[in-house]
C-alpha positions, 0 to 999 in steps of 0.5 A: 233526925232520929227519935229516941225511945225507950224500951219500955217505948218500944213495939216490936210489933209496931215495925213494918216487915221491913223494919222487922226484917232489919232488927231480926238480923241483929236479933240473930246476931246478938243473940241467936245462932244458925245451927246445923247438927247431924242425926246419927250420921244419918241425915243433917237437921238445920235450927236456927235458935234465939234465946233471951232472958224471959222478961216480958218485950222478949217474949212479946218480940219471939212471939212476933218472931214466930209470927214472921217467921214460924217456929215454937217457943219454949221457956226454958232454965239454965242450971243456974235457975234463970230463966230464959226465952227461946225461939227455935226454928227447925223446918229445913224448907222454911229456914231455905224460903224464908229466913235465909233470903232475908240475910241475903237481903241483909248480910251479917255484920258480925263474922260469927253469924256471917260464918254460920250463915256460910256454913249452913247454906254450904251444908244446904247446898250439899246436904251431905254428912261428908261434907258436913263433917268434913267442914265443921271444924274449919267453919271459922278458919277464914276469919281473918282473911274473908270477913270484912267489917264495913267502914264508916263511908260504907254503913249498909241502909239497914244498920240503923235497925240493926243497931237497935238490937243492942241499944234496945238490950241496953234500954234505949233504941234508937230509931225513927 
């Protein structure tokens, strides 16, 4: 049966790779974007970001991020003056190597992050400001027709961890 904890409970870096992987999927799902932007039409730059309100477990769960998976931090503000968390990653090589395996590990299960994700590795693949700018636009198009949600009798084997994400936003986390 599944525990509940807390989020004061709850050790990000408590959780094996695997475990980690899973929550960083529905990390970047909640709260984090995959970004692919041009510079001066000269060349195309891959980020992906997450940014969350700069309370303490955030900022200790980012810094198990860039732990994982490289990366700066940076506190940032809002032009309201709250202030915020950010992981960025942006090393082209790092973002193929390391972070996009895990989502063909674990695919999204939002359409945003799963068009994001189609839409960057098309970019990879191509690396073409062409293409790219050919492509922008229309990255969400599919939305009705490609993206599938998953169905009770079809829950992936990471869901749980996943999940976590959001119940650990709402102060309760759900896992074993």
């Amino acid at each position: 049966m599944n525990k509940m904890k807390t989020k004061s409970e709850f050790k990000p870096n408590k959780l094996t790779k695997t475990q980690f992987e899973k929550f960083f999927v529905g990390l970047i799902e909640g709260d984090g974007s995959l970004q692919v932007n041009h510079w001066k039409y000269k060349n195309l730059q891959y980020r992906i970001v997450i940014k969350l309100s700069n309370k303490p477990l955030n900022y200790e769960i980012l810094i198990n991020v860039k732990k994982n998976f490289g990366g700066t931090i940076l506190i940032i503000k809002n032009n309201k003056n709250q202030e915020f968390v950010q992981w960025t990653v942006n090393n082209k090589e790092n973002i193929l190597n390391t972070i996009l395996p895990i989502f063909k590990k674990y695919p999204p299960l939002t359409s945003r992050t799963y068009f994001q994700l189609k839409f960057i590795i098309n970019c990879l693949n191509h690396n073409n400001i062409t293409i790219y700018i050919n492509t922008k636009k229309d990255k969400y198009k599919e939305h009705n027709k490609e993206f599938k949600l998953c169905d009770t009798n079809n829950i992936p084997n990471y869901f749980k961890e996943w999940l976590a994400r959001i119940y650990w936003s709402r102060r309760i986390i759900l896992y074993s």
